[in-house]
N, CA, C and O atoms as a MOPAC input file, in Angstrom:
PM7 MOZYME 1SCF
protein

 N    -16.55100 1   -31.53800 1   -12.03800 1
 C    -17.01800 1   -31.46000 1   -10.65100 1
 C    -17.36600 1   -30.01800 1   -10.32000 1
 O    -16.76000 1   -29.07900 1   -10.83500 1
 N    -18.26300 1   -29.87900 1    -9.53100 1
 C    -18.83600 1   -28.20500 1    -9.41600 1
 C    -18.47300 1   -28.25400 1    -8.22600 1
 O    -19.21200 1   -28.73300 1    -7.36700 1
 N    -17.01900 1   -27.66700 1    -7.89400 1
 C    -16.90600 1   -26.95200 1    -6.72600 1
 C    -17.83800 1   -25.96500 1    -5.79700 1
 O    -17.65400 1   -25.93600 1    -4.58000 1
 N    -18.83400 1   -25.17000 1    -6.41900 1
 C    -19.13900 1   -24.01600 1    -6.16800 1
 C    -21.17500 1   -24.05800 1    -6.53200 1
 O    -21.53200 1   -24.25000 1    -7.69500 1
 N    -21.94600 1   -23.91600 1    -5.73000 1
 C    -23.21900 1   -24.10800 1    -6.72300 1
 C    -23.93400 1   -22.84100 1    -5.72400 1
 O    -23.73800 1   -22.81900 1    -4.50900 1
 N    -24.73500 1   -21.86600 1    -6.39500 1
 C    -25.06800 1   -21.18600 1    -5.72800 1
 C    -26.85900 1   -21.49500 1    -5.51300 1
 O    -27.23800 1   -22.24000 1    -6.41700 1
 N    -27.79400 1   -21.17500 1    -4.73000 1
 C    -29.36000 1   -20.84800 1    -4.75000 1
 C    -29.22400 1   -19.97100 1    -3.85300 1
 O    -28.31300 1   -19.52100 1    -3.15800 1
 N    -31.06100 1   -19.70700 1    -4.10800 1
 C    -31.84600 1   -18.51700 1    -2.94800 1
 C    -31.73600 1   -17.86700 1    -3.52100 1
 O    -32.22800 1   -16.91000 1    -2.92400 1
 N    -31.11100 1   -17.23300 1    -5.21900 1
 C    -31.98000 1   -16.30300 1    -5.72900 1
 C    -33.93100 1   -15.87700 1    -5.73900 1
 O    -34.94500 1   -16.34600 1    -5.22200 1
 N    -33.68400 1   -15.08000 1    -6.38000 1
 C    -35.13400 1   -14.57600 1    -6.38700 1
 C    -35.41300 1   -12.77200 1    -7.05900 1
 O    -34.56800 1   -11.94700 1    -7.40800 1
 N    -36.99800 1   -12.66400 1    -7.03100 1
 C    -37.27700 1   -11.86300 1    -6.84200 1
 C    -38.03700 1   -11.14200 1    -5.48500 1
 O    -38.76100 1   -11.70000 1    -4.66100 1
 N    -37.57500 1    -9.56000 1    -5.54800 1
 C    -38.24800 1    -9.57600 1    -4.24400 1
 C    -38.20300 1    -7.91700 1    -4.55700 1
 O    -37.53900 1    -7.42400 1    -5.46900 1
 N    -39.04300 1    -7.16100 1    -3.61500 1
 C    -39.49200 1    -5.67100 1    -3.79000 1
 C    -38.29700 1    -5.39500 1    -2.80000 1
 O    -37.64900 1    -6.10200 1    -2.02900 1
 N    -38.27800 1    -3.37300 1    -3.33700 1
 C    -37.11100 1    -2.78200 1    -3.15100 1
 C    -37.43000 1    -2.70700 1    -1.49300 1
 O    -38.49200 1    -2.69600 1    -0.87100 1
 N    -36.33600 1    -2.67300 1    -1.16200 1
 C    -36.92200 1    -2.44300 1     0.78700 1
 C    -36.80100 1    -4.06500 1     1.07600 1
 O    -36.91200 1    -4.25100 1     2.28700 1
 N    -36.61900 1    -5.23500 1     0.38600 1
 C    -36.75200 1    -6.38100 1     0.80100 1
 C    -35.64200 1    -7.03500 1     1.36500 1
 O    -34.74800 1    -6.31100 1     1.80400 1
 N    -35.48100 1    -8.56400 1     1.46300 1
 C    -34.37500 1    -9.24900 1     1.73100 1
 C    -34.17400 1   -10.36700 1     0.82500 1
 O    -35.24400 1   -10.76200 1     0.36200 1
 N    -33.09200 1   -11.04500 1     0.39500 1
 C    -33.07200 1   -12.21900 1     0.32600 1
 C    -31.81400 1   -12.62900 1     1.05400 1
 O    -31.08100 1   -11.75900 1     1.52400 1
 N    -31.40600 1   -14.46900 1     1.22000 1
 C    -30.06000 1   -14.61000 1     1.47000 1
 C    -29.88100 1   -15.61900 1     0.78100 1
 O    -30.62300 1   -16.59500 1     0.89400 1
 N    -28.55700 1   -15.57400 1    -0.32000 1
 C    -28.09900 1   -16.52600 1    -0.89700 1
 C    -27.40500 1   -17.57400 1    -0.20100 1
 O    -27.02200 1   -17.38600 1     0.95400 1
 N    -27.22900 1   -18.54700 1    -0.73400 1
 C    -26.31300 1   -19.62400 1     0.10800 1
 C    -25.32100 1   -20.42100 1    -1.31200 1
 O    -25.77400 1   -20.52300 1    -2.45300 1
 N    -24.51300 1   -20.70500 1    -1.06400 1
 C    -23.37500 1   -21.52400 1    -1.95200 1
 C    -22.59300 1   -22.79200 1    -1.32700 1
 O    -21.54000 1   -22.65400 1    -0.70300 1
 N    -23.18800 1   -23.99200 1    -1.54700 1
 C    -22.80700 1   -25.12900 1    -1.29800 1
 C    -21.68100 1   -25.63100 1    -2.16200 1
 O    -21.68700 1   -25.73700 1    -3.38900 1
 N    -20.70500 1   -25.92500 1    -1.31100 1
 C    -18.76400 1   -26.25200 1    -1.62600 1
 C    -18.14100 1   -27.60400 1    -0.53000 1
 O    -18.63800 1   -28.29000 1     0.36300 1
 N    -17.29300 1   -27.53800 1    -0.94600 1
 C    -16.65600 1   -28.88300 1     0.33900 1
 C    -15.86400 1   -28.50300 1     0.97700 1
 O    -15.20800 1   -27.51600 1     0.64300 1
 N    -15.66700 1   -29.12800 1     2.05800 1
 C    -14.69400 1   -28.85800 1     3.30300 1
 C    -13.47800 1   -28.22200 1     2.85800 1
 O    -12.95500 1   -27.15600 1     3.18100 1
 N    -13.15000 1   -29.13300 1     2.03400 1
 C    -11.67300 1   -28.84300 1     1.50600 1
 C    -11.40100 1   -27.43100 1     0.80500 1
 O    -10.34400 1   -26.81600 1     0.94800 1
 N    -12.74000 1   -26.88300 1    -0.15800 1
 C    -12.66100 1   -25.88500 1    -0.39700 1
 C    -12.22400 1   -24.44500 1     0.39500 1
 O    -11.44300 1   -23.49700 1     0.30300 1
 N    -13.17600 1   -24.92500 1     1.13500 1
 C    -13.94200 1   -24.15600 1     2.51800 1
 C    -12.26200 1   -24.13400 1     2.83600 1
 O    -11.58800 1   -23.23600 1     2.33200 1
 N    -11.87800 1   -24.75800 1     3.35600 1
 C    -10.85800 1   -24.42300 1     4.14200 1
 C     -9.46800 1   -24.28200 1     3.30500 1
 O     -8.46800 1   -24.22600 1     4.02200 1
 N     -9.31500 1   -24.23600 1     2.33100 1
 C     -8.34500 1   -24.11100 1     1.41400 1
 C     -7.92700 1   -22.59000 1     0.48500 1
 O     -6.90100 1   -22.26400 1    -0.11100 1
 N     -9.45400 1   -21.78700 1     0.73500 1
 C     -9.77000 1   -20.80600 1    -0.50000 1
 C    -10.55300 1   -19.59100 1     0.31100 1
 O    -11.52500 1   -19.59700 1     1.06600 1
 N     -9.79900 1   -18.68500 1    -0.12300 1
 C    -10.91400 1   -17.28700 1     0.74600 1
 C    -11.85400 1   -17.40900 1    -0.38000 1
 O    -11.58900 1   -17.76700 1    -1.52800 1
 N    -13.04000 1   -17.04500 1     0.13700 1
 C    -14.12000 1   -17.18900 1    -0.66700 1
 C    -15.02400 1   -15.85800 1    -0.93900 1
 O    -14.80300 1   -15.09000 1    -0.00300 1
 N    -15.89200 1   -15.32600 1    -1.79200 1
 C    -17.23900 1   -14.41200 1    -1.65400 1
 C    -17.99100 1   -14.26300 1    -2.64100 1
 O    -18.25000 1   -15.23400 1    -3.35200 1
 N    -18.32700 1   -13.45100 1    -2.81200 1
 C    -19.43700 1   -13.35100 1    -4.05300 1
 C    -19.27600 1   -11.92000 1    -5.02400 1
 O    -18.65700 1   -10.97100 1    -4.54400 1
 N    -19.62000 1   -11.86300 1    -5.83100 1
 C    -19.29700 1   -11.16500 1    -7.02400 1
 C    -20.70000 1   -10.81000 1    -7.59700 1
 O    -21.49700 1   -11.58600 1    -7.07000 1
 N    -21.37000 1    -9.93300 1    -8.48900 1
 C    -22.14000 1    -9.71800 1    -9.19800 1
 C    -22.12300 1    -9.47100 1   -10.89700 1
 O    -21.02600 1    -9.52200 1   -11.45300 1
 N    -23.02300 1    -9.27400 1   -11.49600 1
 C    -22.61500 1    -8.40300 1   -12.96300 1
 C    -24.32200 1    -8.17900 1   -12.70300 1
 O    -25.27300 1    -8.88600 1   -12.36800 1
 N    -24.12600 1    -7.00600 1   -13.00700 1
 C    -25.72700 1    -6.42700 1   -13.37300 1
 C    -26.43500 1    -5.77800 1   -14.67800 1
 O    -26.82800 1    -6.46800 1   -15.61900 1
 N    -26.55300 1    -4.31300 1   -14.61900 1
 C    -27.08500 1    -4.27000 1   -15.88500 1
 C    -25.79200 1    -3.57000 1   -16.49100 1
 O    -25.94900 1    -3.40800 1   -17.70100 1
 N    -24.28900 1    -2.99900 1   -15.93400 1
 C    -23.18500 1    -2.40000 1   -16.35700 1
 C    -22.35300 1    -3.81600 1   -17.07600 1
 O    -22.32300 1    -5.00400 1   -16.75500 1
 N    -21.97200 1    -3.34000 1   -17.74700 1
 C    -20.32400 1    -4.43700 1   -18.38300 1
 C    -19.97900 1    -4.91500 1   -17.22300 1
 O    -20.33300 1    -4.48100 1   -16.12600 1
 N    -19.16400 1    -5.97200 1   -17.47900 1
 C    -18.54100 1    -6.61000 1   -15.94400 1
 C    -18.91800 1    -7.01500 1   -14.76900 1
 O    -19.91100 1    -6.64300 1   -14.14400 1
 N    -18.26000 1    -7.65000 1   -14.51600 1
 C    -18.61800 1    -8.20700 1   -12.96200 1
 C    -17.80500 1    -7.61700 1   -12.08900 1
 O    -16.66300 1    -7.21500 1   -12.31100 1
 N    -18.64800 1    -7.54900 1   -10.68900 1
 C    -17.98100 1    -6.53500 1    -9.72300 1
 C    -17.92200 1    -7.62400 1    -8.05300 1
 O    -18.49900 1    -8.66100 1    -7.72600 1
 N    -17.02500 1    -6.81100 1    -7.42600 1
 C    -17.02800 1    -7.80600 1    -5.98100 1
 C    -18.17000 1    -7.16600 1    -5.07200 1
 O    -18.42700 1    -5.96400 1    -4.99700 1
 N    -18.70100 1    -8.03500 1    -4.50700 1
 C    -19.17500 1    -7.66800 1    -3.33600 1
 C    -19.49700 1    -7.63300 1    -2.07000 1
 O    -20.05400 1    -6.78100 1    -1.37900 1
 N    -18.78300 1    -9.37700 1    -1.71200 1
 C    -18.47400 1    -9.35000 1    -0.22000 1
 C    -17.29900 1   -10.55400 1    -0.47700 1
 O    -17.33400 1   -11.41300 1    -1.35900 1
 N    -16.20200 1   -10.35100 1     0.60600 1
 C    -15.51000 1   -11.49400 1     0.56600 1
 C    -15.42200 1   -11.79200 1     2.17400 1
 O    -15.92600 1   -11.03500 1     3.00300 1
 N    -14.74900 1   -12.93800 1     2.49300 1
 C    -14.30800 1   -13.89900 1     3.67900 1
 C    -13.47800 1   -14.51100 1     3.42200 1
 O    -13.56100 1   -15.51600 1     2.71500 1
 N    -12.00500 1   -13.88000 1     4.14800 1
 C    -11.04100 1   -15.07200 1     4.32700 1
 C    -10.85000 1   -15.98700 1     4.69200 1
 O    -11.33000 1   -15.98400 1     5.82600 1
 N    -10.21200 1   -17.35200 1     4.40600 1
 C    -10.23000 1   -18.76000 1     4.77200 1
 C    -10.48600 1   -18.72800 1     6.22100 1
 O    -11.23400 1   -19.64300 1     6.56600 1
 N    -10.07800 1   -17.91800 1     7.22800 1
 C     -9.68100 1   -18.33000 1     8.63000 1
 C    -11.45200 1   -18.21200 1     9.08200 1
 O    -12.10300 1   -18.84700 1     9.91200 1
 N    -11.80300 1   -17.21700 1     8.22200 1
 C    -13.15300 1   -16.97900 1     8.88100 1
 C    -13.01400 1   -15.88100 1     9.56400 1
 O    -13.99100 1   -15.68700 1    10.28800 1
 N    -11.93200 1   -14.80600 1     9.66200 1
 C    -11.88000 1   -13.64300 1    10.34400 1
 C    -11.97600 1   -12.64300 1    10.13200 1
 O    -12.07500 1   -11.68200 1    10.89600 1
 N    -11.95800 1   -12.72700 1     8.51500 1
 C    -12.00500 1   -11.32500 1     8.21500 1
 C    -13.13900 1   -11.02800 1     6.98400 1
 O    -13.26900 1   -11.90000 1     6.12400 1
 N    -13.70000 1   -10.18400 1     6.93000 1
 C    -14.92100 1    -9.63100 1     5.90200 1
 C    -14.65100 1    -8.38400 1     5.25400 1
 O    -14.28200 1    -7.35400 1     5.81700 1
 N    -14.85400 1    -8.54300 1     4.06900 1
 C    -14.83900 1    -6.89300 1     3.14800 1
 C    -15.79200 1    -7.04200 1     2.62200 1
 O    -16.20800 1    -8.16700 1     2.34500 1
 N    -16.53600 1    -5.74100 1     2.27100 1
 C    -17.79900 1    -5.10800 1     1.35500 1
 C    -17.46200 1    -4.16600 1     0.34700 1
 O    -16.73500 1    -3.21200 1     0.62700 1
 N    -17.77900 1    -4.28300 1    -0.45600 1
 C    -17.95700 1    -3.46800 1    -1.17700 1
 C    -18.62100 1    -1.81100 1    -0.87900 1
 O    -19.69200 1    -1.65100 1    -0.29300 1
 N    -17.94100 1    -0.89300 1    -1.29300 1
 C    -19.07800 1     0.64000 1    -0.45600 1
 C    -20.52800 1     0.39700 1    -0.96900 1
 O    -21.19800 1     1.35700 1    -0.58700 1
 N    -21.20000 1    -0.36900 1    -1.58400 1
 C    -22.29400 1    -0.26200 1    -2.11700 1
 C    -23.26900 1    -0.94600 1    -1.07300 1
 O    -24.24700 1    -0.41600 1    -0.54400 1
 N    -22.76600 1    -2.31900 1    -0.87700 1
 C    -23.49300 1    -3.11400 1    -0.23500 1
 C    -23.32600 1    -2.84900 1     1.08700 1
 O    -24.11800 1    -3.31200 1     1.90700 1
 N    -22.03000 1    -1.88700 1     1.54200 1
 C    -21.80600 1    -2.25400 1     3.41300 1
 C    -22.78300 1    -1.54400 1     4.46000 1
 O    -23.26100 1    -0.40900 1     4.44800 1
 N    -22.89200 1    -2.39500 1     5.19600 1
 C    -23.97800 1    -1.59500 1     5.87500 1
 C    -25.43900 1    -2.73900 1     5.67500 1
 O    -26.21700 1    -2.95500 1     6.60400 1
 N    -25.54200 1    -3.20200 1     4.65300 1
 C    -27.01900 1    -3.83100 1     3.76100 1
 C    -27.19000 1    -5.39000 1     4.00800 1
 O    -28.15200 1    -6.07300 1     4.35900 1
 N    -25.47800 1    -5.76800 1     3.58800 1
 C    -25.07200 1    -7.20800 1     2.87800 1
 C    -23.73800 1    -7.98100 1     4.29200 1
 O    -22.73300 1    -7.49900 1     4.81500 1
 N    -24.37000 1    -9.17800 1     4.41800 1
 C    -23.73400 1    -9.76700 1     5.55700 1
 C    -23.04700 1   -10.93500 1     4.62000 1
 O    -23.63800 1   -11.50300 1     3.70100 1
 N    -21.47600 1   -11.22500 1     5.08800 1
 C    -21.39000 1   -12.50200 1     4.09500 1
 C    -21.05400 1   -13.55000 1     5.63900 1
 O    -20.91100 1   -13.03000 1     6.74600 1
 N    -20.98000 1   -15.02000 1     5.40200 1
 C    -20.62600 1   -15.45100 1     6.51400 1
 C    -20.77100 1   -17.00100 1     5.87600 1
 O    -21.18800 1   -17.21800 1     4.73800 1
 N    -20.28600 1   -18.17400 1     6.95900 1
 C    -20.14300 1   -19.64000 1     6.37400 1
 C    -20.81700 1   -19.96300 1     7.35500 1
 O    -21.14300 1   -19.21400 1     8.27600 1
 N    -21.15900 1   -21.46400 1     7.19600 1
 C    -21.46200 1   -22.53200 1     7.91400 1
 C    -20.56200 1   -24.07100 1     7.80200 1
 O    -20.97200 1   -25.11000 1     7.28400 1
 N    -19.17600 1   -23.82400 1     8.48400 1
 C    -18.58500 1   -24.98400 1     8.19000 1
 C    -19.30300 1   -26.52500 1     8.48700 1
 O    -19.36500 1   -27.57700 1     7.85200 1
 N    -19.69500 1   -26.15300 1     9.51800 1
 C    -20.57300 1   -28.10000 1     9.36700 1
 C    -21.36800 1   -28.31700 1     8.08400 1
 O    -21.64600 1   -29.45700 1     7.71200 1
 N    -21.80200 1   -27.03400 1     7.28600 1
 C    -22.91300 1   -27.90200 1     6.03000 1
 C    -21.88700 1   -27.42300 1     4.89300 1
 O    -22.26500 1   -27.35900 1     3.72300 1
 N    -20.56800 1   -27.08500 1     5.27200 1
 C    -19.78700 1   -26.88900 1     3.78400 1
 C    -20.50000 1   -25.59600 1     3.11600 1
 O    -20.88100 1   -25.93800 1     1.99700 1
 N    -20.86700 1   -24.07000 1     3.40600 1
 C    -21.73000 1   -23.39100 1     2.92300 1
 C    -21.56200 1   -22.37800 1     3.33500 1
 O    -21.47000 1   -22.12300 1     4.53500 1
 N    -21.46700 1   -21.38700 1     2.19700 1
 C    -21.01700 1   -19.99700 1     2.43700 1
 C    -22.72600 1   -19.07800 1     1.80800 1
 O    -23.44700 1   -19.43200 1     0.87500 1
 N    -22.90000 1   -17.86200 1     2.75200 1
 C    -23.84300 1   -17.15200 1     2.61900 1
 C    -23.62300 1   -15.76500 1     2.49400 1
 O    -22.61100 1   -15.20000 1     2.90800 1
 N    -24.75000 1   -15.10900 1     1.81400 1
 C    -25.17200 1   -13.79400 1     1.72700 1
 C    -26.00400 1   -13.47100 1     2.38400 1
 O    -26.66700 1   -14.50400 1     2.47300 1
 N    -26.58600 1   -12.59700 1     3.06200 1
 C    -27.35800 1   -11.67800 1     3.62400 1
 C    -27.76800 1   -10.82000 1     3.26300 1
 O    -27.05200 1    -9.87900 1     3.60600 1
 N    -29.12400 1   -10.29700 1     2.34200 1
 C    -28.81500 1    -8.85400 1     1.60500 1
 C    -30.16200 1    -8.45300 1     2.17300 1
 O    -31.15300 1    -9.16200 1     2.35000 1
 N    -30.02600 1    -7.46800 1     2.36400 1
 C    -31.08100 1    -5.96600 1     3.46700 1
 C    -31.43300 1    -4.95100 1     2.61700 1
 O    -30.78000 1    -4.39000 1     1.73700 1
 N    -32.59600 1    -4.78700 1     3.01300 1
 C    -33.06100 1    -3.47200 1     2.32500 1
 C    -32.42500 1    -3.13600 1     0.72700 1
 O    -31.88800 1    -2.09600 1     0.34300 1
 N    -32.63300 1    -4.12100 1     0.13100 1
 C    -32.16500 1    -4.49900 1    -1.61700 1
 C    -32.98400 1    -3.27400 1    -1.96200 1
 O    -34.06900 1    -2.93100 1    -1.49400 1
 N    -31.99700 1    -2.50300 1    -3.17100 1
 C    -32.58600 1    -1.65900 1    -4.53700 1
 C    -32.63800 1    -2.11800 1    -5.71300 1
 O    -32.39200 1    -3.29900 1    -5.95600 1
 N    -32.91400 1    -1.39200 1    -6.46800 1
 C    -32.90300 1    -1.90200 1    -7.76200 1
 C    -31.22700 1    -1.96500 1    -8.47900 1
 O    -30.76900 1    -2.77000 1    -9.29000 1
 N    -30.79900 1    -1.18000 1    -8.03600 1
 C    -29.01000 1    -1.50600 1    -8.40100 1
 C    -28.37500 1    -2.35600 1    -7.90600 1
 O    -27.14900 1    -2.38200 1    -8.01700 1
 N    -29.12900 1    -3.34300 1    -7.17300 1
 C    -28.56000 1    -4.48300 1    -6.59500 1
 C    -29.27200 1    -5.49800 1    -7.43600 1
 O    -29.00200 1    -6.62900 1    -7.03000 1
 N    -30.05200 1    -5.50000 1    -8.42100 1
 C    -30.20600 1    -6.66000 1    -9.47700 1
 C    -29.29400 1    -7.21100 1   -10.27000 1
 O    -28.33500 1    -6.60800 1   -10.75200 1
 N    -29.54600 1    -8.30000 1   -10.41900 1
 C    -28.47200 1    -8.47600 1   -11.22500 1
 C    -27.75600 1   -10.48100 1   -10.95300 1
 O    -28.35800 1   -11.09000 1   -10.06800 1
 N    -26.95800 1   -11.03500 1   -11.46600 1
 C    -26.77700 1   -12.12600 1   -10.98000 1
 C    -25.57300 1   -12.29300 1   -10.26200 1
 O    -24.49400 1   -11.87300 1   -10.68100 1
 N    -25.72100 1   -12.88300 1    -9.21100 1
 C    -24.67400 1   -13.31400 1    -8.11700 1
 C    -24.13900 1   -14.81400 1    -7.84200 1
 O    -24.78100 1   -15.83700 1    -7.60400 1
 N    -22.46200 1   -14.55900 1    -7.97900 1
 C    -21.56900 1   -15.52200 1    -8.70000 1
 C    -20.92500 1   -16.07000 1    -7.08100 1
 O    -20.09600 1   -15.33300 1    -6.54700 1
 N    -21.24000 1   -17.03800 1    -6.54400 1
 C    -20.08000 1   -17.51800 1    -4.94500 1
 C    -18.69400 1   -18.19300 1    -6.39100 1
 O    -18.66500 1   -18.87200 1    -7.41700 1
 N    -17.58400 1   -17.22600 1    -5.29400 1
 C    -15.99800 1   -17.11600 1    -5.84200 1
 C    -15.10300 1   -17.59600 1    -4.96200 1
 O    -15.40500 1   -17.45800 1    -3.77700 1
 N    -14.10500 1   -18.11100 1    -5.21200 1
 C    -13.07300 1   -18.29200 1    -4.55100 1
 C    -11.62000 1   -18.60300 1    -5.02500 1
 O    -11.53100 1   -19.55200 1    -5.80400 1
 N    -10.53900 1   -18.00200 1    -4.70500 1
 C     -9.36000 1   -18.28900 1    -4.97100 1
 C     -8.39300 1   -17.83600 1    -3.57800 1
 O     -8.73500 1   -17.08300 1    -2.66500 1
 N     -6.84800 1   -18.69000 1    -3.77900 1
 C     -6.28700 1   -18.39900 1    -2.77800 1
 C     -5.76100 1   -17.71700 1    -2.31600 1
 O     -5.59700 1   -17.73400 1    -1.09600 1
 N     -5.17700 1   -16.65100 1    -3.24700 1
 C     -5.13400 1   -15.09100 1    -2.99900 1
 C     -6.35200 1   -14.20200 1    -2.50800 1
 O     -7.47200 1   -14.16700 1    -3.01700 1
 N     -5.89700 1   -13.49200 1    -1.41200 1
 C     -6.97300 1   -12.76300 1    -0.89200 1
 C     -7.50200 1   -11.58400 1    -1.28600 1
 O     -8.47700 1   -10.87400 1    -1.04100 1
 N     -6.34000 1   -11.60900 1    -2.12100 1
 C     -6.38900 1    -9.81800 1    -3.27700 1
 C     -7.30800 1   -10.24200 1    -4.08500 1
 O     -8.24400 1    -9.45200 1    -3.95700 1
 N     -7.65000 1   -11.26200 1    -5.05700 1
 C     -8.22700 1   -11.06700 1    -6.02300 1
 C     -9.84800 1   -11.55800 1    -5.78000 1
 O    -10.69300 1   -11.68100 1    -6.66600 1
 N     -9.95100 1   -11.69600 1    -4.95700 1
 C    -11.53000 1   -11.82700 1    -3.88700 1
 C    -12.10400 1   -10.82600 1    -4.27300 1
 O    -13.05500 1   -10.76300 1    -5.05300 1
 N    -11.38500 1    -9.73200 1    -3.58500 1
 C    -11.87600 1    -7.82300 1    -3.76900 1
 C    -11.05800 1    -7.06100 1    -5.10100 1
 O    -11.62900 1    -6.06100 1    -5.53600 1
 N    -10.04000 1    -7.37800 1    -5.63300 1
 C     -9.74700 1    -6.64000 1    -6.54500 1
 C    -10.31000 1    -6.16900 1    -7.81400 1
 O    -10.95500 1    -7.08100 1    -8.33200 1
 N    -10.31600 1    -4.86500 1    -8.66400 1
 C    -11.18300 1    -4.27500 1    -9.53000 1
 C    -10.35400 1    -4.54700 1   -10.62700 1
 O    -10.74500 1    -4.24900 1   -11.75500 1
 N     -8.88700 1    -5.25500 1   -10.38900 1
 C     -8.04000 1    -5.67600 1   -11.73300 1
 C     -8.32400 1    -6.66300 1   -11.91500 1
 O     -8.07000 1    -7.02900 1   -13.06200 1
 N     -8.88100 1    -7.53400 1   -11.15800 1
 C     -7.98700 1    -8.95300 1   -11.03300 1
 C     -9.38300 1    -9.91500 1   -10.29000 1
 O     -9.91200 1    -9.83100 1    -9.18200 1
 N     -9.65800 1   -10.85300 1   -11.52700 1
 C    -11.17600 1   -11.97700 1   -11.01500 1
 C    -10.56900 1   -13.11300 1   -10.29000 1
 O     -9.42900 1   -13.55500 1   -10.43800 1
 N    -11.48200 1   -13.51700 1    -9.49500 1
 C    -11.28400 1   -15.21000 1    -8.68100 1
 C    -10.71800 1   -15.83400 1    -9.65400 1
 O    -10.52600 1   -15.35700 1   -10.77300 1
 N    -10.47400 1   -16.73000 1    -9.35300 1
 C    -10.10300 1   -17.86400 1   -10.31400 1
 C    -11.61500 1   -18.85400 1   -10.24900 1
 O    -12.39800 1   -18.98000 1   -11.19000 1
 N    -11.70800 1   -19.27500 1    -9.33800 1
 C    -12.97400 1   -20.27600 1    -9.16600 1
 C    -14.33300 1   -19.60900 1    -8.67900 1
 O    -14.43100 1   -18.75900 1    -7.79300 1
 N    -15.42700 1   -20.19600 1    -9.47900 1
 C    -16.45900 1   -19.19700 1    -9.87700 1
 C    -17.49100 1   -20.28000 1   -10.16700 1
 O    -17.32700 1   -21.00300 1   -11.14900 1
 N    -18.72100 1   -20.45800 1    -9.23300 1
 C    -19.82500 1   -20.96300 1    -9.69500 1
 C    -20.53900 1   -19.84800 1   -10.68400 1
 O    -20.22600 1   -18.68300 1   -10.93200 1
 N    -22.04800 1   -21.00100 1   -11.32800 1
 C    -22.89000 1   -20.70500 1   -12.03800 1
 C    -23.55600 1   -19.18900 1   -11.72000 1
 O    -23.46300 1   -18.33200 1   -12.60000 1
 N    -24.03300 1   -18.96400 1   -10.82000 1
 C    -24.78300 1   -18.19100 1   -10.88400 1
 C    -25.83100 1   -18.09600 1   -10.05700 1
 O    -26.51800 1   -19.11700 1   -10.06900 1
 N    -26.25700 1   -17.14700 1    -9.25800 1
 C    -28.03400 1   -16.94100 1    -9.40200 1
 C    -28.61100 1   -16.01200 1    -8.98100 1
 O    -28.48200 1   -15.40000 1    -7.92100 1
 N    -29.52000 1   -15.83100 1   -10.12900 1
 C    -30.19700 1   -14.07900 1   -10.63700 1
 C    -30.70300 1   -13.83200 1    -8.90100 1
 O    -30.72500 1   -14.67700 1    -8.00600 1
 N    -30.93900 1   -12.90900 1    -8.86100 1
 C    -31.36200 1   -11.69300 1    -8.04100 1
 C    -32.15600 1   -10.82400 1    -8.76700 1
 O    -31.52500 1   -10.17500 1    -9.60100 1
 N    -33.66300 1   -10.55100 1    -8.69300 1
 C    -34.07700 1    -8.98800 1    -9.33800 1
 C    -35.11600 1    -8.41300 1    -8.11200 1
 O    -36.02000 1    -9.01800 1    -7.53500 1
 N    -34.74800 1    -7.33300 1    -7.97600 1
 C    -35.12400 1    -6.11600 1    -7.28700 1
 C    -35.90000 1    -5.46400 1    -7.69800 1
 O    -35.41200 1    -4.58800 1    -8.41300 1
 N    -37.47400 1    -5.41000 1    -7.57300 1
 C    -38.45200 1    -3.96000 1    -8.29500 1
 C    -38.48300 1    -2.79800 1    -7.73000 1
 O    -37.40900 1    -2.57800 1    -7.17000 1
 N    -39.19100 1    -1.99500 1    -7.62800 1
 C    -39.01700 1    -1.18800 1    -7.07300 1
 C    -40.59500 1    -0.57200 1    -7.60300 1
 O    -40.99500 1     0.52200 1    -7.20600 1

């Protein structure tokens, strides 16, 4: 069962926008702080926005803040990205995450546990 499915990748020029969206179920939704993660052209995957279950609270990453909005839509079960004025160091593919610890949402030790597919993002410039 795919908890987690992400679209609205794309390509798009530097200075642009896109917004991802990640379709999940209620139960998720309300069970799991959730956000999104990247890996680009460096080793590893990195965090880059999270939302706690309640819906109250938001972290960014220093890269994206300021750029990148994360936020849900509980009536369609669906968590989103917002990304502004994209560079080229923001290419790369973007993973919607979730586990029930709120630490490991944002942590640089420590990955989600639950982790959709994927979907690319590339940035020209």
């Amino acid at each position: 069962q795919v908890l987690l499915e992400e679209s609205g990748g794309g390509s798009v020029q530097a200075g642009g926008s896109l917004r991802l969206s990640c379709a999940t179920t209620a139960r998720f939704l309300s069970s799991y702080h959730m956000g999104w993660w990247r890996q680009g052209s460096e080793p590893g995957r990195e965090f880059v926005a999270g939302l706690r279950k309640d819906g109250g609270t938001t972290r960014y990453s220093d890269s994206v803040k300021g750029r990148f909005t994360i936020s849900r839509d509980d009536a369609k079960n669906m968590l989103f990205l917002e990304m502004n004025d994209l560079n080229a160091d923001d290419t790369g593919v973007y993973f919607c995450v979730g586990d029930v610890a709120w630490s490991r949402i944002y942590s640089s030790d420590f990955e989600p546990v639950y982790w959709g597919l994927g979907a690319r993002v590339t940035v020209s410039s």
